[in-house]
Steps between C-alpha positions, in 0.01 A plus 500: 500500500776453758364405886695410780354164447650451165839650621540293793506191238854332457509469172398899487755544770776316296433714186519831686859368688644414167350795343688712766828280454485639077412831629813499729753343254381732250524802764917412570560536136274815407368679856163411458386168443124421335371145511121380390296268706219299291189240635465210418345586132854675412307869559757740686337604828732689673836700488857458663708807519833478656685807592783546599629805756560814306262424198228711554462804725180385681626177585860591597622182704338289218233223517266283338141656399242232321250638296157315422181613270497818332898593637320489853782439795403199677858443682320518876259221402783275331714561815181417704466154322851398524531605856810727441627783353631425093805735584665273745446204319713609235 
């Protein structure tokens, strides 16, 4: 289970930014980028999805969304952790 606690971590924090960094280069090639984060046991945890503006209709500027358990968007409480929004780090 993902907590703030176990976001804030910089090892967590380091997967996420590089996860985000595949996501992206994948997004310039394609539109839409998809990266996997895992723990430490090699499980994937969480979701990257890079967008890029014009992909989809409900996101039409583009963005990054990150999915955890079940498909459930946990993007505010990743943004939360790192203390800023994923679409401007990119």
């Amino acid at each position: 289970m993902l907590t703030q606690t176990s976001l804030k971590h910089p090892v967590m924090q380091d997967r996420i930014l590089s996860g985000l960094i595949e996501a992206q280069t994948k997004a310039e090639n394609a539109g839409h980028g998809r990266a996997y984060v895992a723990n430490s046991k090699g499980n994937n945890i969480m979701r990257v999805d890079v967008f890029k503006p014009g992909q989809v209709d409900w996101l039409p500027k583009g963005g990054v969304i990150v999915y955890g358990e079940s498909s459930r968007t946990i993007t505010n409480m990743v943004e939360s952790a790192l203390g800023s929004k994923l679409s401007d780090l990119i």
